[in-house]
Every structure is written in structure tokens, then in C-alpha cells.
N, C-alpha and C positions, 0 to 999 in steps of 0.2 A: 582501680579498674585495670585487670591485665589484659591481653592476648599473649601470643606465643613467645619464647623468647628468642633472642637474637638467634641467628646461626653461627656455628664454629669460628667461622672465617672473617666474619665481623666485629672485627680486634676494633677498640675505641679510636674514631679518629679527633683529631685536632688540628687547630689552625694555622698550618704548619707541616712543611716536608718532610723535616726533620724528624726522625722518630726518638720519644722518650720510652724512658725504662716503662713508665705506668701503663703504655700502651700494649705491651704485651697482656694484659689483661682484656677478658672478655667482658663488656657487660653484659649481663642476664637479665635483668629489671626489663619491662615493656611499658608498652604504651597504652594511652586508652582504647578500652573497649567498644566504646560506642562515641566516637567524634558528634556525629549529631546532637548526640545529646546533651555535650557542653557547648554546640553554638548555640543551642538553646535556650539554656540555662545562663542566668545572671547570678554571675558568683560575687561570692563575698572580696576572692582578692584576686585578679590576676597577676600571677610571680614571671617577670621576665626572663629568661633564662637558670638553664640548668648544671652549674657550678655549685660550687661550695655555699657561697652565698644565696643562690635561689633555693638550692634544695634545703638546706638548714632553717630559713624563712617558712618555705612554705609548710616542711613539718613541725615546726614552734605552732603555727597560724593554726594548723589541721587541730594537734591537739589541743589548744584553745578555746576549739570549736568552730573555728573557721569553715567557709565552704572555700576551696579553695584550687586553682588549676595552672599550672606549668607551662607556657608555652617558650619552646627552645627554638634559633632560629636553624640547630643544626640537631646535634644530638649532645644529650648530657656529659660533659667534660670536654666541649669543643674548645674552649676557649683555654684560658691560663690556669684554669684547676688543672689539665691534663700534662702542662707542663712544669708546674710547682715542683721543690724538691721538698716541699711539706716538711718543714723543721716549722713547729708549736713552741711560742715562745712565752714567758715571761720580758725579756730582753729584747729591744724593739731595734729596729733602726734607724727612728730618732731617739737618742739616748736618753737617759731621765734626768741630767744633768740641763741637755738643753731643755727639754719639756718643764721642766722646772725654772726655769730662767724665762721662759715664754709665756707660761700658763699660772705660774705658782704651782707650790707645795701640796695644797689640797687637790688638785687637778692632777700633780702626777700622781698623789694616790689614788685617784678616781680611773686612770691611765691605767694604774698596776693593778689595782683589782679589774677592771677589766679584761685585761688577761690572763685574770684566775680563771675568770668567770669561764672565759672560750675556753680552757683546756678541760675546766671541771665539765664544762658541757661535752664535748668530744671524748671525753674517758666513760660520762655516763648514758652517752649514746649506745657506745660501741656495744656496752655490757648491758644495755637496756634491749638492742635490736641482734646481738648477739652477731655482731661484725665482723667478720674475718678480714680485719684489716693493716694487719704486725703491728697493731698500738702499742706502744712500749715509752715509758716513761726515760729518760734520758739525764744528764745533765748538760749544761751547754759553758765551753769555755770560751772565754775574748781575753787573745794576749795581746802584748806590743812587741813590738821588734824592736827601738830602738828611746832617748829619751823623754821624746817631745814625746811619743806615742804613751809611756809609760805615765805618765803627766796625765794625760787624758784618762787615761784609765783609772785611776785615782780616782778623780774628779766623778766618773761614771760609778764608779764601786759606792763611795759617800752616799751621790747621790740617790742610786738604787736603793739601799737603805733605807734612805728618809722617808724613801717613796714605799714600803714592804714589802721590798721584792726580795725571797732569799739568795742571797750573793755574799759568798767568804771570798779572801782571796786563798788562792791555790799554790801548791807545790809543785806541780808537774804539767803537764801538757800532755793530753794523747796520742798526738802525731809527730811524727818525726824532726820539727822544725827548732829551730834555734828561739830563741826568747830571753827577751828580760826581765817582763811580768805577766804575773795572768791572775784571772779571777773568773770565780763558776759560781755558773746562776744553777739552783737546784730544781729538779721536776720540771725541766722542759720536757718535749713529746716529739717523737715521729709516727707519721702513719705510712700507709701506700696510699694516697688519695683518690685514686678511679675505683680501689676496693670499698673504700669508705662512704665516695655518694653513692657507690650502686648498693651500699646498705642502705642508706638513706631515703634513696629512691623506692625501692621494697618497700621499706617501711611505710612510705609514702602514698603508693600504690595499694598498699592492704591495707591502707586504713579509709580508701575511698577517693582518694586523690586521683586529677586527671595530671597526665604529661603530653603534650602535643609536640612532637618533634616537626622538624624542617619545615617551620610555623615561623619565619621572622614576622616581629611585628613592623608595620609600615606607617601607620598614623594611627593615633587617637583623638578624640571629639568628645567633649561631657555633654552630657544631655541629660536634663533631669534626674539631676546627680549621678548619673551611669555611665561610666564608661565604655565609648563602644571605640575597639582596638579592633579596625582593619589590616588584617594579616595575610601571609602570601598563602596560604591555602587554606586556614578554620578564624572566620573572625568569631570575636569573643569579648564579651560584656561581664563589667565587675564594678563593685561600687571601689573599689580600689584597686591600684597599682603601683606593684615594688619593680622599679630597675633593676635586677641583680646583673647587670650585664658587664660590669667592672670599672664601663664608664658610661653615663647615661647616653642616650643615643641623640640625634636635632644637634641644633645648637644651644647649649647654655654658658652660666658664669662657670658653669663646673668643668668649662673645659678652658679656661683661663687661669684657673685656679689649681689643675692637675696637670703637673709634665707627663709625656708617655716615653718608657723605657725599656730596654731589652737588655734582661741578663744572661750567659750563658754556662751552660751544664754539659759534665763530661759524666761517664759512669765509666770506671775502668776498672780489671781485675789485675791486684797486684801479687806480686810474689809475696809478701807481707807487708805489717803496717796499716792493718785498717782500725779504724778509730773503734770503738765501743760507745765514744759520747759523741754531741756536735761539737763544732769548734768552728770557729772565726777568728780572722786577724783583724786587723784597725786598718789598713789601705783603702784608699779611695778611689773607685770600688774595694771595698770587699771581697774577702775571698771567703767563702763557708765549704765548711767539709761534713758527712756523717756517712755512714755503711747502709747499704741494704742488701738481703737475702732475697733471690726471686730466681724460682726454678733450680733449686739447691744450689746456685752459682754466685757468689757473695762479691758487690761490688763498691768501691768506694765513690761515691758522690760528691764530685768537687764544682763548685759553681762560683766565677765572680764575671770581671772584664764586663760589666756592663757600660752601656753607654744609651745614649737619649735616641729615642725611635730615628729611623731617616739620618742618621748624622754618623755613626762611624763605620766602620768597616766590619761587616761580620765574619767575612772569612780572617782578619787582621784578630778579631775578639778569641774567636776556635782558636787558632796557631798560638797567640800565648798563654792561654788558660793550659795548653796542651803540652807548652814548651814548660812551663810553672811545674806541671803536675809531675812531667819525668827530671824534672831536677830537684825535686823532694821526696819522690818513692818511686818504690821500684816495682816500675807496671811492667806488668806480663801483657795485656793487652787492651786499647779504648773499646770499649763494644756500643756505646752510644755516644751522639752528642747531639746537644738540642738547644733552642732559645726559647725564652718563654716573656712576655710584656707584663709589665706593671704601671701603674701610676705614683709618681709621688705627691703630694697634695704642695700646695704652698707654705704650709707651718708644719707640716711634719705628722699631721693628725689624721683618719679619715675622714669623713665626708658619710654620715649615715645618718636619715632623717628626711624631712619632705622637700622637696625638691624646689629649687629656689626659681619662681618667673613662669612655673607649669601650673596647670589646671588643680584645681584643688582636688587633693585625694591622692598626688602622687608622688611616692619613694623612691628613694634609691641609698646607694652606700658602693663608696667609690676613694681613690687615695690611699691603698693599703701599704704602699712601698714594697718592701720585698719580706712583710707577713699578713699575705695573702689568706693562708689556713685560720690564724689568728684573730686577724678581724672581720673576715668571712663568717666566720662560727660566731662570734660576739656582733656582729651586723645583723642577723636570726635573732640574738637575743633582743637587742635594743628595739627596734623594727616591732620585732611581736609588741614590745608595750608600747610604743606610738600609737600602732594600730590600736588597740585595744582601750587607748585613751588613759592609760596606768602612769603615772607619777617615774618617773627615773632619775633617778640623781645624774645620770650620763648623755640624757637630752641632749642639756644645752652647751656641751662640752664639746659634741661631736655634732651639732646643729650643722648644717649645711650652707643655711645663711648667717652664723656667727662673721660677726668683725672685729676682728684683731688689726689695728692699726699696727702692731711693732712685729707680732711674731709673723713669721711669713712673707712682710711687705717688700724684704729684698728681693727674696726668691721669685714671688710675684712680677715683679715690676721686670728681673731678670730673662724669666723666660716668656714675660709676653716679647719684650725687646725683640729675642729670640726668635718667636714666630713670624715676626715683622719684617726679620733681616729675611729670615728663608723666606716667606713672601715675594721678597721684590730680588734677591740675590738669585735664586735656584734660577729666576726668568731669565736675569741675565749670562747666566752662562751655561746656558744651554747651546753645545758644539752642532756644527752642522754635519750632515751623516748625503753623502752624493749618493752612495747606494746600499740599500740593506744587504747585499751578499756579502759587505766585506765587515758583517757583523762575525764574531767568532762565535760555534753552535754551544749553544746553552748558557748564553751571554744577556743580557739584557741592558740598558741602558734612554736616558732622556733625550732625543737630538729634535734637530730643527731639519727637516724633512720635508722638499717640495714646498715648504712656506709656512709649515706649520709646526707644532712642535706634538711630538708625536714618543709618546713611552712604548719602545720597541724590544718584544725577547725573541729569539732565535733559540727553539727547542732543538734538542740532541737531532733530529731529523732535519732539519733544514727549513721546520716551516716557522713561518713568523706570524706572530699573534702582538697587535697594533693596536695599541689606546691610545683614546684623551688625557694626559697625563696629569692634567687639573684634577685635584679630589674636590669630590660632588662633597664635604664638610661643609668646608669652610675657602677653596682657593688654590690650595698650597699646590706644588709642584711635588708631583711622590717621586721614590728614589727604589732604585731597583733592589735588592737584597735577594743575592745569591744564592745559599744554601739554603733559605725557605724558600726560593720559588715565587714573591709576594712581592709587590710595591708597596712602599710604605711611608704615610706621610708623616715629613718631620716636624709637622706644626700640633698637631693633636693626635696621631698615633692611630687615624685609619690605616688600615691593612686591606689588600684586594689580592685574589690569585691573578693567575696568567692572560685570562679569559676575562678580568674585569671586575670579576665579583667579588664583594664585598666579606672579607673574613672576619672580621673583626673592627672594634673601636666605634667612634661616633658616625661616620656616615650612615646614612639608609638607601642610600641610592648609589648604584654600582658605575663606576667608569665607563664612557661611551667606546663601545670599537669604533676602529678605523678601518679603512682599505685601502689597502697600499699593496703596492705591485713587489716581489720581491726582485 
């Protein structure tokens, strides 16, 4: 169901200051036609958000036969679809060596065909719905730099094998850097992903599908098998509900079982030296590179320096990603940089399936690490045959409520610790602040303020915009982050702007203002 489409000037936004490359793009897709008419109607599934994840779901669902409606709590690609660098892997970032050692042999074949599956789907979208989206088939390299690294790679090359994935090793490297080995996974994928759901969305749209924009959902209730999903402006009833939200929203196990992360991306034009394939090094983090064309101006795409939500320094993350990029090639100039959130799961797997301690009837799929497009696209598939009560060989692999006593249980046990130390450490040292003028402008920070503790930013103008620095999750004390603009909690990876509200991650409920004199 369409209306008009976007205007000119209504470039994609996202959860985030920061501008990415995909954002130069317009969306055209619309929204429903007639609102009324889906608060009235009792669909078959309502899809939570509109990402990779929802929109690939609810078009699987649609053509299935589903009745089937969108509700986004912003606009489609708000969240980390928009800031993805959309590398489509084979090649995961848990390796098959480990997946193998955790899961067994059969499983990382189940693993590797699974990421046949999402790219065969995404290649046959594109050319099904006729998507102008640079889909281009790739290969992907992972070298080592030095011989423990070279060790590992070994270990990963075997492995991948066992598991079907095609992987030789290589003779060269595409980018400029030094090396001692390397090996290439064949038929990896890039896309532009804000061009790819706004085909998706189209398609989605013209086949009858509803999308409700700046609709967050706020609670849901069963009632005689119904779901009825109170929302900030169209509530809406469905005998079923997928999370696609990246991390289910309340409180669940799913958020003790998912760390939240933030990696970051540069896009810069060089004087030469742009890759033709992807490429990866073995450092922890990771450092990934690949090229895109946008607006006839060809840019290299380099992304690592991640680090756990709340916890390191973003502008410290920008400076050596940036310091990295011009001591390996020779930029002419950075034209973008941006952060974008992920989850890692506890064993290295997602989390896609019914949702573990909720009302019967409800999905999600969450824990992607940093291949998002991947198991986003492959979370659509799996999902459709849950719902649909279909037989999967990949069920119970990626179940939600699986327990795995060995694989995961460090990481586990690891970053609950984690949360626990931030919990009760972030309270204790929180500095006292005598008066907010001698805040620096466009600064932000936690202090102890008149008696209380108070998350205080000072915009470039001088005014001051004052919260409750408790995130409404779960607790934690949020931590200010600079170059987005956003508080961000280091316990479970809620995100809030300047004013309070809630951008991202599991909260539902936005930070309280304050009033304070400046």
C-alpha cells in the first residue's frame, strides 16, 4: 500500500550524528495508505522494525502467504542496516575452526551452508525485484602479519574446508600491506544496503504489505491468542511477532547472553590502491577494507577499532583507524566517518528463533557480530519456516533457548562480570561538577550535581540539556559519546540522543530530564 514518496531533501536518517556513505541515498518506498485500516485488521505477523532483518522476514512471510505489516519505531534503515559496510560473507567472525571445536563438524556445515543460503537469497532478490543496488560478487582475503597469526590461519583455511566453504590459499594480497600468508574465500558479495531494503521495501509495498513508520512498539499483551502491540501512534494486532530490532527490546536472557559493540568506518578517496576484493587482517579487532563507487567518486572503505558499547573512547577509535589508514595508502582525502553497533552472542552463533521467557508466538534473531547483511538475510529465511511450522535442519542450531554448557560459558560468565563491575563502579566515580558553565561547549559528561547525579551535555550554543543518567533497561549508568551525540549504556548497549530519547538497543522508556540552572 503506497502514498507519495519521500521528498528530495529526505536523505535516510540513522541512529547516529555521524554521517555514513549509504546515507547519501534517498529512500523512495512509502508508507501505508490507509493507517486505519491496519489498526483494524488482525494480521497474521507483525515484523518489528525495518532493517535488513525485518524487511527480508516480512517479504519471505508476504510471499508465503502471510498477511503481514512493518511497524518501524523510526524510518527503515534507522538503526545499524544504515551504518553496515555490507561485506556478504561465507567467512564469518567466529571462525570455522572455532565453530567446529564448539559445535562439531556437522554444525559448521550447517553454519556454512547457511551462508550460502543468505547470499544465494540476496543475489536472487536483487534480480528477482530488479534492484539497483552495486551487487557484485567479490572475493574475500584474510592474511596474517606475522607467525602466531600465520598459525591461525592455517587452522581456519583446514577448517573452512571441512566445513564447504570455498577457501584456497592465495598468492597475493590486494592492498598494499606487507604479509606472510593469506588465503581467499571465493563468492563473497558487497551491496549498498539503504539501495537494497528500499528494493525490498517496493517490493514489499506492491505486493500489499503495510510499513508504519515512527510507530515504536511500547508493550504487548496476548489475548486469545492475539497479540495486541500498544504503539506510540497506530497500535496493531497479529497472531504473531518477529523482533527484527537487532536486540529484542524489555528485559530478557537475550541480553545476558549478547555483548553490545561499536565499530568504526572511515570512507576515504585515495590517490591509488583501492582494493577490487574485501580483505581482512587477523588483529583484534579486525581491521576490513573493500571499495565503493557512489556519485561517480570511488572510495575505499576501511573499518576496525571496535570496542564494547560505553567502554572506550570514540574519538580515541576515529584517530587511529585514521592514523592506520594514512600509513598504508595514500589518501587524498577522508570524506566520511561513522560508528555503527552490533551484538556479539555468547558462543559466537546468532540467536534466531522464538523468543526465550515471552508470550507464545514471539520471534526474534539477534547476535550477528559483525555480519549483519549475512545473518540478517539468513534470519528471513529461517524465521519464514518457524513460522510456517516447516521442518529446518537449522532450528535447533541457532534456537535461542539452546544450552551449550562449554561453548560460550567463558564469554558468558565474562561479560555478565562486566556488567556488574559497570553497575556498581560507573556510581562510584562519578566527579562532582560546582557549576555547569565551566562545562566546555559541545562537551558532555556524568557528574554529581547539587546532590544528585546528573548526565549533563553543553551544546555548541551554550545551552545545557540535563538527565537522569540511569538507563530505564536495566540500571547502568550511560556514558556520554562524543561524535554521535548519544549516551550510551555499557551494560546492554541502550543508546539515547541529547534530549533523552531513546535511539536504539533494549530500553523502551526514555531517560527522565532534569532541571538545572546553568
Amino acid at each position: 500500500m503506497m502514498t507519495s514518496d519521500k521528498t528530495p531533501e529526505n536523505f535516510t536518517l540513522r541512529d547516529a550524528k555521524t554521517k555514513s556513505l549509504w546515507q547519501e541515498n534517498v529512500l523512495s518506498a512509502a508508507t501505508a495508505s490507509s493507517e486505519d485500516r491496519a489498526a483494524s485488521e488482525i494480521f497474521d505477523v507483525v515484523v518489528v522494525g525495518a532493517g535488513i532483518t525485518g524487511l527480508t522476514t516480512a517479504l519471505l512471510l508476504q510471499e508465503a502467504g502471510l498477511r503481514c505489516v512493518i511497524t518501524e519505531s523510526k524510518t527503515p534503515g534507522f538503526g545499524t542496516t544504515g551504518g553496515t559496510t555490507s561485506h556478504i560473507n561465507t567467512m564469518l567472525d567466529t571462525s570455522y575452526d572455532i565453530i567446529e571445536r564448539d559445535f562439531g563438524l556437522d554444525n559448521a556445515r550447517l553454519v556454512a551452508a547457511a551462508t550460502m543460503e543468505s547470499i544465494a537469497l540476496i543475489y536472487n532478490n536483487v534480480k528477482k525485484y530488479n534492484i539497483d543496488c552495486d551487487f557484485s560478487f567479490r572475493d574475500g582475503y584474510l592474511f596474517a602479519e606475522d607467525q602466531s597469526e600465520a598459525q591461525s590461519l592455517n587452522e581456519i583455511l583446514a577448517a573452512s574446508k571441512r566445513a564447504g566453504v570455498d577457501v584456497a590459499e592465495a598468492d597475493h594480497l590486494p592492498i598494499p600491506l606487507d604479509y606472510q600468508s593469506v588465503i581467499v574465500f571465493k563468492n563473497q558479495a558487497q551491496i549498498d544496503p539503504i539501495k537494497y531494503i528500499n528494493g525490498l521495501l517496493h517490493a514489499f509495498v506492491a505486493g500489499g504489505g503495510f510499513l508504519i513508520e515512527n510507530n515504536k512498539v511500547e508493550e504487548t499483551k496476548l489475548e486469545n491468542e492475539v497479540h495486541a502491540l500498544r504503539c506510540e501512534r497506530l497500535n496493531l494486532r497479529a497472531r504473531k511477532i518477529v523482533y527484527a530490532t537487532h536486540i529484542p527490546p524489555g528485559i530478557n536472557i537475550l541480553h545476558l547472553r549478547c555483548a553490545p559493540y561499536r565499530s568504526y568506518v572511515l570512507a576515504a578517496q585515495l590517490e591509488e590502491g583501492y582494493p577490487n576484493e574485501l580483505v581482512y587482517d587477523m588483529k583484534d579487532p579486525y581491521h576490513y577494507f573493500r571499495s565503493h563507487e557512489m556519485g561517480g567518486k570511488k572510495y575505499l572503505i576501511l573499518g576496525g577499532e571496535d570496542h564494547k558499547t560505553g567502554h572506550g573512547e570514540p574519538e580515541e577509535s576515529f584517530a587511529a583507524l585514521e592514523q592506520y589508514l594514512k600509513e598504508h595508502f595514500r589518501v587524498r582525502s577522508v570524506n566520511y566517518r561513522w560508528s555503527a553497533q552490533y551484538y556479539e552472542s555468547a558462543d559466537g552463533l546468532p540467536y534466531i528463533g522464538e523468543l526465550p521467557s515471552a508470550d507464545r508466538g514471539i520471534y526474534t534473531a539477534t547476535g550477528f557480530s559483525g555480519n549483519g547483511i549475512t545473518w540478517g538475510s539468513f534470519s528471513g529465511l529461517l524465521l519464514k519456516d518457524i513460522l510456517l511450522e516447516k521442518d529446518s535442519p537449522f532450528s535447533n542450531l541457532f534456537a535461542p533457548a539452546r544450552l551449550k554448557p562449554v561453548a560460550g560459558f567463558k564469554e558468558f560468565v565474562r561479560e555478565n562480570a562486566d556488567v556488574a563491575y559497570r553497575y556498581i563502579a560507573d556510581r562510584v566515580k562519578i566527579s562532582k561538577l560546582d557549576s555547569v558553565s565551566s562545562l566546555a561547549a559541545d562537551s558532555g559528561t556524568v557528574v554529581k550535581y547539587e546532590d544528585r547525579k546528573v548526565a549533563v551535555y553543553k551544546d555548541g550554543k551554550g545551552m545545557i540539556h540535563a538527565l537522569d543518567p540511569v538507563c530505564t533497561h536495566a540500571g547502568c549508568i550511560v556514558k556520554w559519546n562524543g561524535p554521535e551525540k548519544s549516551w550510551d549504556c555499557p551494560c546492554h548497549g541502550g543508546r539515547f540522543d541529547i534530549d533523552g530519547k531513546v535511539l536504539t538497543g533494549p530500553p523502551r522508556k526514555d531517560l527522565q530530564k532534569l532541571d538545572i540552572k546553568a
